[in-house]
ROPAZA-601740 format. One record per residue: residue number from 1; residue in one letter; x, y, z of N, C-alpha, C in turn. Coordinates in Angstrom, 2 decimals. Atoms other than C-alpha are relative to their C-alpha. Example, Ala and Ser with C-alpha at 12.3 -4.5 7.8 and 13.67 -1.06 7.14 Angstrom:
2
+-----+---------+---------+---------+---------+---------+---------+---------+---------+---------+---------+
| num | residuo |    n_xx |    n_yy |    n_zz |   ca_xx |   ca_yy |   ca_zz |    c_xx |    c_yy |    c_zz |
+-----+---------+---------+---------+---------+---------+---------+---------+---------+---------+---------+
|   1 |       A |    0.89 |   -1.19 |    0.00 |   12.30 |   -4.50 |    7.80 |    0.90 |    1.20 |    0.00 |
|   2 |       S |   -0.82 |   -1.19 |   -0.06 |   13.67 |   -1.06 |    7.14 |   -0.77 |    1.09 |    0.73 |
+-----+---------+---------+---------+---------+---------+---------+---------+---------+---------+---------+
% end
This chain:
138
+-----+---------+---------+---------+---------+---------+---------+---------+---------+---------+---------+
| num | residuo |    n_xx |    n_yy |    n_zz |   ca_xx |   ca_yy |   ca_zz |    c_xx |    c_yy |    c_zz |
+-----+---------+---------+---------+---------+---------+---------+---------+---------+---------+---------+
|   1 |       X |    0.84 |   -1.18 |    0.00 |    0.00 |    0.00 |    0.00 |    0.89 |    1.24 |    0.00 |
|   2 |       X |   -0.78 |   -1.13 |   -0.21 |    1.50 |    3.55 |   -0.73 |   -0.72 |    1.03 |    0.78 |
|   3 |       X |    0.49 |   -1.40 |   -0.96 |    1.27 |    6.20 |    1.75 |    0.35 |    0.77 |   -0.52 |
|   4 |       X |   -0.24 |   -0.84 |    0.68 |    0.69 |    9.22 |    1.56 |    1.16 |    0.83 |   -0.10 |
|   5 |       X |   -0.78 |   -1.50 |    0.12 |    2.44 |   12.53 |    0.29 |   -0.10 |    0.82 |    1.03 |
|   6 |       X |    0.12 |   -0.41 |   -1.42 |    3.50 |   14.00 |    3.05 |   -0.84 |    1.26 |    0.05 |
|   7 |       X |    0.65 |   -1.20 |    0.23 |    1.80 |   17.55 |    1.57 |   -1.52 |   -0.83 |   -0.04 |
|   8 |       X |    1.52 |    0.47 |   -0.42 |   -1.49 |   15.08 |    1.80 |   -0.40 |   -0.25 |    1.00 |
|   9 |       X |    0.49 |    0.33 |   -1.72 |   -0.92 |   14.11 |    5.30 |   -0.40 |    1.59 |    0.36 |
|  10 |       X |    0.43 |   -0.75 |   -0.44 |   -0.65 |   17.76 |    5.94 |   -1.57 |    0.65 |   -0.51 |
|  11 |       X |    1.12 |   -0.74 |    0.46 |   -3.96 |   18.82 |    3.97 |   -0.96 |   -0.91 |    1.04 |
|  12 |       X |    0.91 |    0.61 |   -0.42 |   -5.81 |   16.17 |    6.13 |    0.05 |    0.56 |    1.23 |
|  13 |       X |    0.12 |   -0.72 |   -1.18 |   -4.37 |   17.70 |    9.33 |   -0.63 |    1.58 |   -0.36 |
|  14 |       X |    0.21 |   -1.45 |   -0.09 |   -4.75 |   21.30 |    8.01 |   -2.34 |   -0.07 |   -0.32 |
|  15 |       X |    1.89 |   -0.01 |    0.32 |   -9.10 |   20.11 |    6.96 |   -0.19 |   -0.45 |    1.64 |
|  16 |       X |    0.61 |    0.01 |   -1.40 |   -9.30 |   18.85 |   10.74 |    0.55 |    1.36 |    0.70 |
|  17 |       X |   -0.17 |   -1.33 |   -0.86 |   -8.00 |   21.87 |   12.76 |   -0.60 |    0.93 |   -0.80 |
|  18 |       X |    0.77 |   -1.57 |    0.91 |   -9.82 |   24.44 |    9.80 |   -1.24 |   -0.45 |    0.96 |
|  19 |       X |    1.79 |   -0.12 |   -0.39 |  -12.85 |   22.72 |   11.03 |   -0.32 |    0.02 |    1.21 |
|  20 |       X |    0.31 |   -0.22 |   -1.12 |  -12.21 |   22.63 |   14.25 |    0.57 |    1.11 |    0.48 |
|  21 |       X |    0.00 |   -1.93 |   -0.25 |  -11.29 |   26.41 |   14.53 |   -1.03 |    0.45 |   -0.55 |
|  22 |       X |    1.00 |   -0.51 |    0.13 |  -14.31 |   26.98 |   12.80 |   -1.20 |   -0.41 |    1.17 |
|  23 |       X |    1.16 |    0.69 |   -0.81 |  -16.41 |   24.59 |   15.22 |    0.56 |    1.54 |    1.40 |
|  24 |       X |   -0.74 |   -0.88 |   -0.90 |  -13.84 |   26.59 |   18.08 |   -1.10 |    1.52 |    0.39 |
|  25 |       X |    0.30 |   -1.17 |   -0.28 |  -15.09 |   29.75 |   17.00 |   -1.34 |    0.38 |   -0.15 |
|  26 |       X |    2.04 |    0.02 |   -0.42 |  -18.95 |   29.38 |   16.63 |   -0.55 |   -0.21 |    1.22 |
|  27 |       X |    0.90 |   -0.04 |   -1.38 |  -19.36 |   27.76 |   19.78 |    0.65 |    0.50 |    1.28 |
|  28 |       X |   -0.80 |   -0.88 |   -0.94 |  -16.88 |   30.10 |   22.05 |   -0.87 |    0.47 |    0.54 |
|  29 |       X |    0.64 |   -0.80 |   -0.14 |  -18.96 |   32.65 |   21.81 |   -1.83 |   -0.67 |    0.81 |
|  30 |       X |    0.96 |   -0.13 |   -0.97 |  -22.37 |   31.01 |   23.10 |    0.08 |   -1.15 |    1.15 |
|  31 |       X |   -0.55 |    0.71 |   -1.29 |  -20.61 |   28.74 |   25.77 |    0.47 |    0.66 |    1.20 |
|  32 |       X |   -1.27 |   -0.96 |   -0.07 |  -18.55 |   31.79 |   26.42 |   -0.38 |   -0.15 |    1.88 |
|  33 |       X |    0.48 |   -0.09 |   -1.67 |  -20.51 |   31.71 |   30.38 |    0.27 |   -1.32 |    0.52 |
|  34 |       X |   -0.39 |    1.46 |   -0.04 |  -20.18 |   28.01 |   30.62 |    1.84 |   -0.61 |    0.07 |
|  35 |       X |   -1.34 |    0.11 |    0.39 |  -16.67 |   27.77 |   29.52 |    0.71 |   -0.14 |    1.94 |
|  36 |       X |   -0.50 |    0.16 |   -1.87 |  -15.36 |   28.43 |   33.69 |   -0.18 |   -1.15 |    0.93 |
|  37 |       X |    0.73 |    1.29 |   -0.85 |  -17.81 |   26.08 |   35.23 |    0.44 |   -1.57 |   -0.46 |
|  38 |       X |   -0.63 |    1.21 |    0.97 |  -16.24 |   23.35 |   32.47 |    1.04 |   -0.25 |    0.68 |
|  39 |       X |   -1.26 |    0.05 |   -0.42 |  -12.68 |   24.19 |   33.62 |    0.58 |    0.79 |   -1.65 |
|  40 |       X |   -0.69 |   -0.17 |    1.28 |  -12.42 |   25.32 |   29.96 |   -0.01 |    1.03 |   -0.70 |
|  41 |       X |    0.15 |   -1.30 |   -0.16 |  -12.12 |   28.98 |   30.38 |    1.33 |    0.75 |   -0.82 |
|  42 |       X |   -1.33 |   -0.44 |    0.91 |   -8.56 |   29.12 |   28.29 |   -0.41 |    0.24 |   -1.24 |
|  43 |       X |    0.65 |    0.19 |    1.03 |  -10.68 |   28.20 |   25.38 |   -0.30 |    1.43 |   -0.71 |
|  44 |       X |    0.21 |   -1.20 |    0.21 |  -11.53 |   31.61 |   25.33 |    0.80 |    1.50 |    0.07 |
|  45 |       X |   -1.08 |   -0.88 |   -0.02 |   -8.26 |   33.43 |   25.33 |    0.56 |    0.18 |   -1.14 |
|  46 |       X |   -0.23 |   -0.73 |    1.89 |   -6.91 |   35.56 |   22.38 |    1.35 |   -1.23 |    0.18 |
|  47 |       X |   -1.22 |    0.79 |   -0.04 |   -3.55 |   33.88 |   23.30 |   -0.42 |   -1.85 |   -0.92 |
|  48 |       X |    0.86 |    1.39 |   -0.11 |   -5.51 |   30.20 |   22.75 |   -0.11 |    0.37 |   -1.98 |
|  49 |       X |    0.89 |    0.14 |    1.49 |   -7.60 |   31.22 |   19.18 |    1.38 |    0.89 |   -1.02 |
|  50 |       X |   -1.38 |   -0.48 |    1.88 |   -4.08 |   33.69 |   17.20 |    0.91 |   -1.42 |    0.38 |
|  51 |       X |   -0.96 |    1.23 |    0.50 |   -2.08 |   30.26 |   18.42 |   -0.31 |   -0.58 |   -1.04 |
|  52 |       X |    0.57 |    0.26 |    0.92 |   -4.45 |   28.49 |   16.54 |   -0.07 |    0.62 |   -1.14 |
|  53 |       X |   -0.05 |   -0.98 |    0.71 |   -4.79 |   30.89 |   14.03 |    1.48 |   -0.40 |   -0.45 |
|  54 |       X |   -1.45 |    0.43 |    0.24 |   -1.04 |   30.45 |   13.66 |    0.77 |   -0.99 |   -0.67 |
|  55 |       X |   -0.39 |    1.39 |    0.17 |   -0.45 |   27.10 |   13.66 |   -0.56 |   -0.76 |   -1.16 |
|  56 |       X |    0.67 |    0.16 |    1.64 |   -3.58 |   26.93 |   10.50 |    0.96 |    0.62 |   -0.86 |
|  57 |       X |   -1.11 |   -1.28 |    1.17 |   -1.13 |   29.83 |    8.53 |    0.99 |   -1.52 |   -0.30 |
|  58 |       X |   -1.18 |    0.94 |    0.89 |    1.76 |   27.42 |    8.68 |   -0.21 |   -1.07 |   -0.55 |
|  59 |       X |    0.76 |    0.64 |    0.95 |    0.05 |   24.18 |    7.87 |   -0.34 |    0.08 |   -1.36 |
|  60 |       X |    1.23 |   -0.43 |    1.75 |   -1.86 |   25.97 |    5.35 |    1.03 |    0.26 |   -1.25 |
|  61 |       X |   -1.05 |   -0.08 |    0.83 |    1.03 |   27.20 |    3.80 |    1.00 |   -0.91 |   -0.30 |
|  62 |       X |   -1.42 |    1.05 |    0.30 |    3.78 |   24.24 |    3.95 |   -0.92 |   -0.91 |   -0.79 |
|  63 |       X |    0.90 |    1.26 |    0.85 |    0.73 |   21.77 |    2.60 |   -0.22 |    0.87 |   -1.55 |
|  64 |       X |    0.26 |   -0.44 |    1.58 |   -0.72 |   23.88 |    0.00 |    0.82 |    1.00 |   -1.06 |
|  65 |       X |   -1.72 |   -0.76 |    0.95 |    2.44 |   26.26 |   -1.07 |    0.76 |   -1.06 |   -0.46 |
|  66 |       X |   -1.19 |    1.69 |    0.25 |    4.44 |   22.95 |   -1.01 |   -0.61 |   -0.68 |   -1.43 |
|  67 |       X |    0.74 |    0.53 |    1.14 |    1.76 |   21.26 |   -3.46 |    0.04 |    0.80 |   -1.15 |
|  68 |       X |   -0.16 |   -0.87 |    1.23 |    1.31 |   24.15 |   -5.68 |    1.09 |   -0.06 |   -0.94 |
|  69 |       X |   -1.78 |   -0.23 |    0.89 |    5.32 |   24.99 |   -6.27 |    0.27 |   -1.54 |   -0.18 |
|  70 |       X |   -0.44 |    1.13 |    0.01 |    6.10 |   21.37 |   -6.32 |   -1.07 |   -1.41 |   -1.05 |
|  71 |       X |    1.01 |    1.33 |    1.58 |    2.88 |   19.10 |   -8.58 |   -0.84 |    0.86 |   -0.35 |
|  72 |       X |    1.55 |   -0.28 |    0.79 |   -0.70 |   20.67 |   -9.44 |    0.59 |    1.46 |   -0.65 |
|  73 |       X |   -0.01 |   -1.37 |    0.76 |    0.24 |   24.61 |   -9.98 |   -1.32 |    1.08 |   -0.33 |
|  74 |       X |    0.96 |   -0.46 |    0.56 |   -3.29 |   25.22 |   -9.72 |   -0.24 |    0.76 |    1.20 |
|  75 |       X |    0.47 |   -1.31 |   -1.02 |   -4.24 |   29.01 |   -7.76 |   -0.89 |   -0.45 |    0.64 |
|  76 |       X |    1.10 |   -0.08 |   -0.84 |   -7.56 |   27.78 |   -6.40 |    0.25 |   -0.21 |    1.27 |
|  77 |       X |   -0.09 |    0.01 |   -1.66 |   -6.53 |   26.56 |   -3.07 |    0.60 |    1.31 |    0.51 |
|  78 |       X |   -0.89 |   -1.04 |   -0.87 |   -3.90 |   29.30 |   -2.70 |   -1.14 |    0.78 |    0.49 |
|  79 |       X |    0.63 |   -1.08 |    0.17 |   -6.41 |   31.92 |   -3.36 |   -1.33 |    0.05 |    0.94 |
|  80 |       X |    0.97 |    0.53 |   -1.27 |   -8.99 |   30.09 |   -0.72 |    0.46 |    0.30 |    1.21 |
|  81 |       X |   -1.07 |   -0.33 |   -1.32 |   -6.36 |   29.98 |    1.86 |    0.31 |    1.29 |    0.13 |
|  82 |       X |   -0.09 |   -1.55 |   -0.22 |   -5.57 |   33.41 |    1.67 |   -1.43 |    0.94 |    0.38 |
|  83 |       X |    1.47 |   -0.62 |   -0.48 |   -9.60 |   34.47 |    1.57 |   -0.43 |   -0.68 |    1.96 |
|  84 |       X |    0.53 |    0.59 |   -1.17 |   -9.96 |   32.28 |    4.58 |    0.53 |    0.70 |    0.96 |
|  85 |       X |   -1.11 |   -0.50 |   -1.04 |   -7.22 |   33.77 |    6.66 |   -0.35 |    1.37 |   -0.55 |
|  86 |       X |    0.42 |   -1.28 |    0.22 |   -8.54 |   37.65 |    5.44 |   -1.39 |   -0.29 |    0.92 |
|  87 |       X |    1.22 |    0.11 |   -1.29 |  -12.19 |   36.47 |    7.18 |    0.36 |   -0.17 |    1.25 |
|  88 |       X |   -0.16 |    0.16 |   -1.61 |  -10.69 |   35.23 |   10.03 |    0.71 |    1.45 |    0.57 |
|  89 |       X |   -0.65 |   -1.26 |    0.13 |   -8.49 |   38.05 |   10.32 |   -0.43 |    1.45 |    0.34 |
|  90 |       X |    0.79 |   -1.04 |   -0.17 |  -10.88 |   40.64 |    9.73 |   -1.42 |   -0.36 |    1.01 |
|  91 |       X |    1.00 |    0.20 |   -1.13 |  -13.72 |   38.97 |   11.52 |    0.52 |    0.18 |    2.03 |
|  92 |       X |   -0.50 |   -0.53 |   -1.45 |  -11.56 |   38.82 |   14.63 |    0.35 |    1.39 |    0.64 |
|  93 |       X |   -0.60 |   -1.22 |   -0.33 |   -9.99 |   42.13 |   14.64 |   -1.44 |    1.11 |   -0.22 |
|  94 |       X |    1.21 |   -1.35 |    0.17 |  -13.54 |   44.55 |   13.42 |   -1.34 |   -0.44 |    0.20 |
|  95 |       X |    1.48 |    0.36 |    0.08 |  -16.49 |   42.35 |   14.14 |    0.06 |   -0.78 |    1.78 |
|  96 |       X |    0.43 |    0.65 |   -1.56 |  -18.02 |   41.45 |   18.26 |   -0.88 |   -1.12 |   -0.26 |
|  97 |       X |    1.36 |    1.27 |   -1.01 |  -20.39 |   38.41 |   19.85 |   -0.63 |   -0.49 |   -1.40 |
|  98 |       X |    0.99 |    1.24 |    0.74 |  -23.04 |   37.16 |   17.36 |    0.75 |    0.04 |   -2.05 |
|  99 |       X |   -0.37 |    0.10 |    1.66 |  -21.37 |   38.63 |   13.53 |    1.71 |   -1.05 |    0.00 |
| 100 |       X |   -0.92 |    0.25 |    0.23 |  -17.93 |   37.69 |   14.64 |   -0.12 |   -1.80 |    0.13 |
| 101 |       X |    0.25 |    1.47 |    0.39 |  -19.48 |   34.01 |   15.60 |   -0.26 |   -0.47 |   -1.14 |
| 102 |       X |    0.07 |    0.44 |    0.93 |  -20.51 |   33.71 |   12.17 |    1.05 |    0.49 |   -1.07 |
| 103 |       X |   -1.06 |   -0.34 |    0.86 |  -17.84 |   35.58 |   10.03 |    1.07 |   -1.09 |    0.23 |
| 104 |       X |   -1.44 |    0.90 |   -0.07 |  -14.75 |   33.41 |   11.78 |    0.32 |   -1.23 |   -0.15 |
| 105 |       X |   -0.22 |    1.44 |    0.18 |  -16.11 |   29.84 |   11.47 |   -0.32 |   -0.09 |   -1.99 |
| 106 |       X |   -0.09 |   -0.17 |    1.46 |  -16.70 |   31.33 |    7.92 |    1.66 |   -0.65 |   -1.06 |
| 107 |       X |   -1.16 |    0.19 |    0.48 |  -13.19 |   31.74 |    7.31 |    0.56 |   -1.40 |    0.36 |
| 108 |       X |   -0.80 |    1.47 |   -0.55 |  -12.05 |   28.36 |    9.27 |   -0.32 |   -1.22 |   -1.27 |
| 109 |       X |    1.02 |    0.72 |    0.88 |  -14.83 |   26.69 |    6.66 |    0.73 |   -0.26 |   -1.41 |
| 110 |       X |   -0.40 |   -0.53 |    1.04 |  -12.95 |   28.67 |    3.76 |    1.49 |   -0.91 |   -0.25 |
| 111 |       X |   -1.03 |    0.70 |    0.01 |   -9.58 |   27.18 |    4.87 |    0.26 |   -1.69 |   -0.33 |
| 112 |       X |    0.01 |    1.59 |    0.03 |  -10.55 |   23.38 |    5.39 |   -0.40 |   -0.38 |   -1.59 |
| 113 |       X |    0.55 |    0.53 |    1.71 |  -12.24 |   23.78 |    1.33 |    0.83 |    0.17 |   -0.51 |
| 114 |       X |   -1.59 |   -0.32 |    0.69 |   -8.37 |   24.93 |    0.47 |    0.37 |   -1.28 |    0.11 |
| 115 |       X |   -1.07 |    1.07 |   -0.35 |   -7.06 |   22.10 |    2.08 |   -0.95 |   -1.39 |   -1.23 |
| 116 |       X |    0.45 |    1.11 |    0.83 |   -9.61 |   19.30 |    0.44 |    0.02 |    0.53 |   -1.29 |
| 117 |       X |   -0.34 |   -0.77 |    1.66 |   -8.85 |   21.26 |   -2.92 |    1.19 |   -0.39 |   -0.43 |
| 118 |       X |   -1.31 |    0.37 |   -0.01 |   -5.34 |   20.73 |   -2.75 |    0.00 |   -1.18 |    0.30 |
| 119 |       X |    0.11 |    1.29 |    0.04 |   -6.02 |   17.31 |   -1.60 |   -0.35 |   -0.60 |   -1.02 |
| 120 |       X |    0.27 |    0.37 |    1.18 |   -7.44 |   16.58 |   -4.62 |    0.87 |    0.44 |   -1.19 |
| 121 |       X |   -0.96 |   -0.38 |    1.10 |   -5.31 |   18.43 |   -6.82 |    1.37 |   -1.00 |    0.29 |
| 122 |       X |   -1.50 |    0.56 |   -0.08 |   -2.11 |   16.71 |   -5.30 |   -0.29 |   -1.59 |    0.28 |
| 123 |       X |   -0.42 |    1.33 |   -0.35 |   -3.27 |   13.19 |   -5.26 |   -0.55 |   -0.45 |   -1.06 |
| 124 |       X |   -0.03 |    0.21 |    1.61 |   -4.25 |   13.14 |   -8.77 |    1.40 |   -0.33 |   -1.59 |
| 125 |       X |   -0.41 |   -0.13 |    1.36 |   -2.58 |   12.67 |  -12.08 |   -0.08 |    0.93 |   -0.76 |
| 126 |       X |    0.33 |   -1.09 |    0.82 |   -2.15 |   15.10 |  -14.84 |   -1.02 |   -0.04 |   -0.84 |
| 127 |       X |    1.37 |   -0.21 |    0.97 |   -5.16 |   14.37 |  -16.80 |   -0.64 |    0.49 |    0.83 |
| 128 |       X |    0.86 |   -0.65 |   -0.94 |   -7.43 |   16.75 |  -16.38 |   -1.47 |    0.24 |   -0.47 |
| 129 |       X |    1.39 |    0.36 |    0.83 |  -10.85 |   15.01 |  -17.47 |   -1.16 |   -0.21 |    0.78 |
| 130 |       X |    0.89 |   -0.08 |   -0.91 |  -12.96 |   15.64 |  -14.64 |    0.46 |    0.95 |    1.21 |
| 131 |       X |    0.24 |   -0.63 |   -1.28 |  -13.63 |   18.65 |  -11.79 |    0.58 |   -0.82 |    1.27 |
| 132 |       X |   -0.45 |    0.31 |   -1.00 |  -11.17 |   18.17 |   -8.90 |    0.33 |   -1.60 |   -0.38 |
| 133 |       X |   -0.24 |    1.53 |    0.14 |  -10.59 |   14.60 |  -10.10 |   -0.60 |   -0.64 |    1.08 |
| 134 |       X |    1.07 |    0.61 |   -1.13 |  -13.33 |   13.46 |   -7.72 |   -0.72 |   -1.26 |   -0.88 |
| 135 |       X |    1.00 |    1.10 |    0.64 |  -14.98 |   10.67 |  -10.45 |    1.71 |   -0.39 |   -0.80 |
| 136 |       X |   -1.50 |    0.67 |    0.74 |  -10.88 |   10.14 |  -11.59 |    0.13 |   -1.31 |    0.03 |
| 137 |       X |   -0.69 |    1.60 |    0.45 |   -9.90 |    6.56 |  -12.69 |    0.68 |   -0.37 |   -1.29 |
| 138 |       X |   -1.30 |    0.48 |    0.58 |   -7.03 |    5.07 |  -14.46 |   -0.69 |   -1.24 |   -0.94 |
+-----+---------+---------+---------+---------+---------+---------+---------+---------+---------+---------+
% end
């Protein structure tokens, strides 16, 4: 059995943490009173959500920069990954409580559809006789 490309392992980690910084940042906000009584009151520290934040950037970038410069060549993920990380970005920094709950799991959403984009682009072949090579066979 061949395993994967290591730029595929990372797109699979970078689609679980997108989605769970998007899950993160939807339900922060109406736990946000709850969160103490949990023990899970860190959850809600800027320190906590730009790590995260952080730690998606590089992911995002070593998986799908790596793939791009290196097999497919195709902008769509970049250009996802970059919109995703501008919502989060801007949702965190100019938007409060109920818009910024929905703007930031926007962007997290935006990121994880980069990563399964690039997953598909980089575990394909060069024929290019079907959308995302999702119905692809040899």
């Amino acid at each position: 059995m061949n395993s994967p490309k290591p730029s595929r392992k990372l797109d699979h980690i970078g689609m679980t943490a997108s989605t769970l910084c998007a899950i993160h940042c939807a339900a922060v906000p109406v736990l946000f009173t709850s969160l103490p009584l949990m023990g899970m009151e860190f959850l809600a520290n800027p320190v906590v959500e730009w790590t995260m934040i952080l730690l998606a950037l590089v992911v995002g970038v070593w998986a799908i920069g790596g793939s791009y410069s290196r097999s497919h060549h195709k902008i769509l993920p970049v250009l996802l990954l970059i919109a995703g990380f501008v919502i989060i970005i801007l949702g965190h920094l100019f938007t409060k409580s109920t818009l910024e709950a929905i703007i930031v799991p926007l962007g997290g959403i935006t990121i994880a559809v980069a990563h399964f984009i690039n997953y598909k682009y980089a575990g394909t072949c060069q024929a290019s006789d079907s959308f995302l090579h999702v119905k692809h066979t040899h």
